[in-house]
N, C-alpha and C positions, 0 to 999 in steps of 0.2 A: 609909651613903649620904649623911647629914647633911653629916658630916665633908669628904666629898668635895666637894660642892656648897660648900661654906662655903669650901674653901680655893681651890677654884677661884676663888670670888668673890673671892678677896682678893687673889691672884696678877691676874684682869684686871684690877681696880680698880688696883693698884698699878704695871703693868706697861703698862698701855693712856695712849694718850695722848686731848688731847680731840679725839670726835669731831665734827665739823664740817659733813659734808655727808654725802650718800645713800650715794655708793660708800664714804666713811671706815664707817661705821657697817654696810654691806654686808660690809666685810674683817674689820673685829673679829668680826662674826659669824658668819662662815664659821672662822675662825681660829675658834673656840670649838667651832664644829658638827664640823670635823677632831677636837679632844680628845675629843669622846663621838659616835663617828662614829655610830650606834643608837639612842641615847639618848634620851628626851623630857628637858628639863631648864626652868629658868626663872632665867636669868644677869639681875640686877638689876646696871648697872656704874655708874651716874652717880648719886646723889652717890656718894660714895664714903663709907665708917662713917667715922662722929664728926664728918661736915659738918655747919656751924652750914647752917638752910635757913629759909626764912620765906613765909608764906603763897603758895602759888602758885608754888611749885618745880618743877621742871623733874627729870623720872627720865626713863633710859634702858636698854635693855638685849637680849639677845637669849634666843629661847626657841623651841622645837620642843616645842609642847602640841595637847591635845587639840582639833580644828577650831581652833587657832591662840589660842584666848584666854585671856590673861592677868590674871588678879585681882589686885588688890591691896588694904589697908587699911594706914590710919595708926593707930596707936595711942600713947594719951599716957601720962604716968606712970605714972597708975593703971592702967592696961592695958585703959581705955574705947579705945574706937572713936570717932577727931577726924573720919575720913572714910574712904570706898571705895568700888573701883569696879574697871570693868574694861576693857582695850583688845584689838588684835589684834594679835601678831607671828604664830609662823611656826607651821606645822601639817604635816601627814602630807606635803604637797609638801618641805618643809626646814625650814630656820630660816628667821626674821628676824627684824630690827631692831622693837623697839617701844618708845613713848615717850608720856609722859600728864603731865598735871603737876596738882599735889597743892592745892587749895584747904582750908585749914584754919583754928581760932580758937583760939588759948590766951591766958592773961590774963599768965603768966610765963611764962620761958624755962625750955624742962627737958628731960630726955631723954625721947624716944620710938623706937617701933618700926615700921619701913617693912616690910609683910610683900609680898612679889611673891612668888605661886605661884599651880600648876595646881589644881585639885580635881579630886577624883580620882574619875574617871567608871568605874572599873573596881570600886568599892567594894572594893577591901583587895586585889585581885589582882597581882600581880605586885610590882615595885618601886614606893617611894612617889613619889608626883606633884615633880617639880622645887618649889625653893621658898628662897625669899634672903630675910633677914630682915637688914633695916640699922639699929645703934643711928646715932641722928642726935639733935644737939642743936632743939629744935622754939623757936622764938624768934615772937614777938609781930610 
């Protein structure tokens, strides 16, 4: 399931153009909610892996989770927690579009991990909760 989530993410990201407005970001995410017509999932599309980003970055994405909300944490080299938090896209209604942006501190420029996923409110039942993890370079 990893697998699948991960390459789908990599085919939007590389395939999607930038979105711009409500309906642009309304279509990528129906185009995505067609690929897992059932699915709960959690598509993280903006930045895209191995964006240079810097404090107060800007993420986007689409997602059909549980009552709609979406988690996320930054994580820096050492695999500490720079920051996290959580917003709303879409829920048992459908998908949508959700977007938050990232306040963070490091002293050097270095790779980190952008985690967007569900938790999983069924503890262990079924399939695992949606979940997109971005290497991104983390800059001062």
């Amino acid at each position: 399931m990893i697998r699948t989530i991960l390459a789908l993410t990599t085919t939007v990201a590389l395939g999607a153009t930038a979105v711009t407005g409500a309906a642009e970001a309304a279509g990528a995410c129906d185009a995505i909610a067609d690929a897992l017509p059932d699915s709960a999932f959690v598509v993280a599309t903006d930045p895209g892996a191995g964006a240079i980003v810097h404090p107060g970055f800007a993420v986007s994405g689409c997602s059909r989770s549980f009552e709609g909300t979406v988690n996320w944490r930054l994580l820096g080299r050492d695999g500490g927690v720079l920051a996290e938090g959580f917003t709303s896209g879409g829920g048992a209604d459908g998908p949508a579009p959700f977007a938050f942006t990232v306040a963070f501190e490091v002293q050097a420029t270095q790779i980190g991990h952008l985690e967007v996923f569900e938790i999983d409110a069924s503890d262990g039942e079924g399939f695992p909760p949606g979940r997109t993890v971005l290497p991104l370079v983390l800059s001062p």
